[in-house]
C-alpha positions as CSV (number, residue, x, y, z in Angstrom):
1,X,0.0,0.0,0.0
2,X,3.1,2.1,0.6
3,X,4.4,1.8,-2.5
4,X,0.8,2.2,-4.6
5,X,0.8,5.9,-2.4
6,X,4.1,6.7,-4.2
7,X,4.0,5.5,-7.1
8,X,6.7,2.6,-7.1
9,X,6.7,-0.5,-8.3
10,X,6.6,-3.6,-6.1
11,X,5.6,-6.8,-8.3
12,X,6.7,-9.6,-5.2
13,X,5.0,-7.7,-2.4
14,X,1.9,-6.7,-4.3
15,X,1.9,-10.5,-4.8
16,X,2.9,-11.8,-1.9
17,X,-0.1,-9.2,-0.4
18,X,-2.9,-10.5,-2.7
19,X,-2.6,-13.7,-2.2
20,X,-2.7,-13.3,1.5
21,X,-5.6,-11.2,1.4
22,X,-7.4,-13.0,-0.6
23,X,-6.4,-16.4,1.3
24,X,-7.2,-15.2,4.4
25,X,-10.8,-13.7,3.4
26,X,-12.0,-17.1,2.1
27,X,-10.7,-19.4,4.4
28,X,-12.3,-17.1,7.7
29,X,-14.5,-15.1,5.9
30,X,-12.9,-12.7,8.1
31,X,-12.7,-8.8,6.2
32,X,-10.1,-7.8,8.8
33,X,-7.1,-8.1,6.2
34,X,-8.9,-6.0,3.1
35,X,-9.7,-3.3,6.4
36,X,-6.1,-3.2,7.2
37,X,-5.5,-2.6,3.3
38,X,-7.5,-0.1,3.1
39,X,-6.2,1.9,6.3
40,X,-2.5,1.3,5.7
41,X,-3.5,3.2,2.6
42,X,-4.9,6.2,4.1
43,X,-2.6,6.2,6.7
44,X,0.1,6.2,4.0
45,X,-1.5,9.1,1.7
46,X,-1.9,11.2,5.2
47,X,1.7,10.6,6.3
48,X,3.4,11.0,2.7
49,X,1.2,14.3,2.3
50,X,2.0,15.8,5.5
51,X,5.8,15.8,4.7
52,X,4.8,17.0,1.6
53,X,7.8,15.4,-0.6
54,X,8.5,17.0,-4.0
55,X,7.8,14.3,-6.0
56,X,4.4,13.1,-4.7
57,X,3.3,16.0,-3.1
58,X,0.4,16.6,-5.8
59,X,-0.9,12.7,-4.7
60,X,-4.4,12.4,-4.7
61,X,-6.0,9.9,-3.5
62,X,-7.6,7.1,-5.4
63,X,-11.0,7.1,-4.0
64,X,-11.8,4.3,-6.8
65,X,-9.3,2.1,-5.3
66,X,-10.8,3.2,-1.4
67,X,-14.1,2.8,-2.5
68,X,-13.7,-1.0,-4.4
69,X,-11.8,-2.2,-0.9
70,X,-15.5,-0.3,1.0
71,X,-17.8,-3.0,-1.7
72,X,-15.9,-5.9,-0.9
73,X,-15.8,-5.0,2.6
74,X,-19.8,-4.6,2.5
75,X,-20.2,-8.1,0.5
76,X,-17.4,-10.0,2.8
77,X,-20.1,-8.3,6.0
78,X,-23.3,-9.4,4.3
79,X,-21.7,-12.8,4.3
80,X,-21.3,-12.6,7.9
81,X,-24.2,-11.6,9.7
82,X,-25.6,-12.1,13.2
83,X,-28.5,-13.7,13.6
84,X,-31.0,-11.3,11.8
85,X,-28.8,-8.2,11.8
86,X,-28.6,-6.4,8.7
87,X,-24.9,-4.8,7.7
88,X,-25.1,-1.7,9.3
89,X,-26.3,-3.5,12.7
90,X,-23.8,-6.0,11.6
91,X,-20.7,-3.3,11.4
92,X,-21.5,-1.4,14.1
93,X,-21.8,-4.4,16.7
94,X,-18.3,-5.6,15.1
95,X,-16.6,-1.9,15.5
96,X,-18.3,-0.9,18.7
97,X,-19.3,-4.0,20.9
98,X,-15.7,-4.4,21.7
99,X,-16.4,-1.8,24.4
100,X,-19.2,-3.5,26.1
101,X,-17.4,-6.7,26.0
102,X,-14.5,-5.0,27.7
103,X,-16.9,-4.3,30.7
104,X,-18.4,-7.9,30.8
105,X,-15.0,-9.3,30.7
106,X,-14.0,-6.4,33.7
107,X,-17.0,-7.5,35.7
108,X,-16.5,-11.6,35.7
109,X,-12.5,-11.1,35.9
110,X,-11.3,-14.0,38.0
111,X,-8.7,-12.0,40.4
112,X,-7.2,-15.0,41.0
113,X,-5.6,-15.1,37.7
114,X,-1.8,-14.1,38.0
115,X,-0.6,-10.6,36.8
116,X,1.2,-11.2,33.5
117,X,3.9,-8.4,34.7
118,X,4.3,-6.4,31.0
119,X,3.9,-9.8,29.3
120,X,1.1,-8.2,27.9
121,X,1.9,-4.8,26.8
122,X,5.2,-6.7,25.7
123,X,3.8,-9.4,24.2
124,X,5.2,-9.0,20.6
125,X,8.8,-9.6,22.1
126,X,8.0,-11.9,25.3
127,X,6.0,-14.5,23.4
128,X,8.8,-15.0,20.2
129,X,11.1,-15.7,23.3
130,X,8.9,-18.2,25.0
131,X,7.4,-20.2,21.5
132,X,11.0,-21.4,20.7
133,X,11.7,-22.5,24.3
134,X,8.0,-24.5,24.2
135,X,9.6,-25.9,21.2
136,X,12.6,-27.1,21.9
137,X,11.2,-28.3,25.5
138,X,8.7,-29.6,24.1
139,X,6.2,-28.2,27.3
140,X,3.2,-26.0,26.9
141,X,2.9,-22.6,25.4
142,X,2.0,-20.0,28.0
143,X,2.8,-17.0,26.4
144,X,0.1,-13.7,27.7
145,X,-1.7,-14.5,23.9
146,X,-2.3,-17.7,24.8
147,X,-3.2,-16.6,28.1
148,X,-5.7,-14.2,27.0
149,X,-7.2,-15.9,23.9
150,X,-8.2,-18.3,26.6
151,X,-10.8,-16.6,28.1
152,X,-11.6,-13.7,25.4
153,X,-12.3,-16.9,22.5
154,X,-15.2,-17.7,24.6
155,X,-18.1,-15.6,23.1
156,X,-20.2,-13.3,25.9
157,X,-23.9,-11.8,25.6
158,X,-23.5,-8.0,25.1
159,X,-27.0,-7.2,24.8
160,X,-29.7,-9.7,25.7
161,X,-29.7,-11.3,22.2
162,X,-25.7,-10.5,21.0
163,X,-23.1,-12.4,21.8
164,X,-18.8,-11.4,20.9
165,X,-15.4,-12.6,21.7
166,X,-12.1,-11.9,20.9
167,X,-11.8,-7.5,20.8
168,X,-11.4,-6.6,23.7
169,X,-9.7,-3.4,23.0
170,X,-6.0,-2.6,24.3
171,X,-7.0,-2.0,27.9
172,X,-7.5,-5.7,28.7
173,X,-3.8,-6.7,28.2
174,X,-2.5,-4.0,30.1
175,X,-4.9,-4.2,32.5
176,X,-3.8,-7.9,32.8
177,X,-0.2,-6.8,33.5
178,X,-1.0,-4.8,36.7
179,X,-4.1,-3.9,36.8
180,X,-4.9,0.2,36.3
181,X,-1.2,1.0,36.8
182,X,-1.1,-1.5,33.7
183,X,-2.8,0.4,31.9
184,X,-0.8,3.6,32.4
185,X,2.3,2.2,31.8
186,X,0.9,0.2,28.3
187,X,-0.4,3.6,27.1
188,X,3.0,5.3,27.8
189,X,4.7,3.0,26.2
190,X,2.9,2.2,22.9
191,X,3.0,6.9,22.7
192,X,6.7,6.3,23.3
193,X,7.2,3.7,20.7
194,X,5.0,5.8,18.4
195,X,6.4,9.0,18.8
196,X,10.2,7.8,18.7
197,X,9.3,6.6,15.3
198,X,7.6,9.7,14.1
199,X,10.9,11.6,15.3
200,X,13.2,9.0,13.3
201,X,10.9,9.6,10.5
202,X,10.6,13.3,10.3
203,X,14.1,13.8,10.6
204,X,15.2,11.1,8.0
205,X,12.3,10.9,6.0
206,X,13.2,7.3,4.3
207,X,11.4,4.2,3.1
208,X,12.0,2.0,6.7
209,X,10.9,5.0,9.3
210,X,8.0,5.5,6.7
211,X,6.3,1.9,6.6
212,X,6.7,1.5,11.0
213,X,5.0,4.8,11.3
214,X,2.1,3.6,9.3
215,X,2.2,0.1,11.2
216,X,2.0,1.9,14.2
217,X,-0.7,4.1,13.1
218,X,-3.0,1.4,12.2
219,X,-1.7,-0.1,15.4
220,X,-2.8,3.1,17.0
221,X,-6.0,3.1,14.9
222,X,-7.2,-1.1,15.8
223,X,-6.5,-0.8,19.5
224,X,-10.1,0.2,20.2
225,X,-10.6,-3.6,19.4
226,X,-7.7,-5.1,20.3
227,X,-4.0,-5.1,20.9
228,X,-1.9,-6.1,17.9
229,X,1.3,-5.5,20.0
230,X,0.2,-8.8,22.1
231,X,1.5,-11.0,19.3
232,X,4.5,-12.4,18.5
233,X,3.2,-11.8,14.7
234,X,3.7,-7.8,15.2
235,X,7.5,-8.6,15.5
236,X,7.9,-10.8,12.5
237,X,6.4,-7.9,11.0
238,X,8.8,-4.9,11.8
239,X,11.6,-8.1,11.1
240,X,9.7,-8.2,7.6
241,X,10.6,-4.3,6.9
242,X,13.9,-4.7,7.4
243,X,14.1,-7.7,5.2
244,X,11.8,-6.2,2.1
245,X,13.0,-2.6,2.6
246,X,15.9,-2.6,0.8
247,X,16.3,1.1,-0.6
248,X,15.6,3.1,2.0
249,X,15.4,6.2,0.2
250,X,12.3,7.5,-1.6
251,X,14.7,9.1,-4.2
């Protein structure tokens, strides 16, 4: 999506990116990849335009290619439904329920379970440490995903007739880690992390800074459902960029 935003040419990403999307959508039915296209996108256009580069600073943005992603985001949620929820109800239950479900999870939480000490708000480093050493030991995987996705898999009624799992926006992980000081401590560190890259990217303005400031804004953007940061996926990511990116300049 980077590269579409200015105008280079990427055949084995745009590939490799297709196929996963398109993989993804019909094995789950899930529309959460073609989503994340569409706001790494936006977040891209925003981002390239606000440093307002010579070469691409008269980028407008392909509202043909934003609206296509919108269609096959609406047939992927028709596809989908709730019980007898229409699409809107549909959406807005997907996008907004993750609060309430936050609140029922709050109100049953077991306080017996044990803190996970910053495994949760470090998730994305702590858990690629732990998977090999479950591995090689061959014992069980207790990293804080695992540990979470125990108990937020299992679907809860929101509303007397709609049930949810899974989103539980970013609060629950750090709230898991100590409890409300958790959750000033995962806030101040995922605006550190953020901000740090925004400095390295204003002041060198290249490819790499570029595509882990618009990571970080979607990450910024999903954590009203849920915590990408928790996974040891989000690290083999940023790996990824250092792999793929090899000029770093947008010259």
């Amino acid at each position: 999506m980077i590269y579409i935003v200015i105008d280079r040419k990427a055949p084995l990403l745009t590939l490799i990116a297709v196929v996963d999307v398109v993989l993804y959508t019909l094995l789950f039915g899930g529309r959460y990849l073609i989503v994340k296209m569409m706001m790494y996108y936006i977040f891209a256009f925003l981002i390239v335009k606000v440093v307002d580069l010579e070469k691409i600073k008269k980028k407008k943005l392909n509202l043909v290619f934003i609206g296509l992603i919108v269609i096959a985001v609406i047939v992927v949620t028709s596809q989908r439904n709730w019980g007898n929820t229409s699409i809107i109800e549909n959406t807005v239950v997907y996008y907004v329920g993750s609060f309430t479900f936050l609140d029922v999870l709050l109100n049953e939480l077991n306080w017996s379970y044990s803190p996970l000490y910053g495994m949760g708000t470090f998730g994305f480093i702590v858990n690629l440490v732990i998977a090999p050493f479950a591995i090689l030991f061959k014992i069980p995987y207790r990293g804080s995903d695992y540990l979470i996705t125990q108990i937020t898999a299992i679907p809860r009624f929101i509303s007397p007739t709609q049930s949810y799992n899974a989103m539980t926006t970013m609060i629950y992980p750090f709230f898991r880690d100590f409890g409300f000081l958790g959750i000033i401590i995962g806030t101040s560190f995922l605006a550190w992390f953020v901000s740090l890259v925004e400095e390295k990217f204003m002041k060198n303005k290249d490819m790499l800074f570029l595509c882990f400031y618009v990571y970080l804004a979607f990450v910024l953007f999903n954590s009203v459902l849920l915590y990408d940061l928790l996974f040891p996926s989000a690290f083999i990511t940023m790996v990824l960029v250092f792999v793929f990116i090899k000029n770093k300049s947008f010259g």
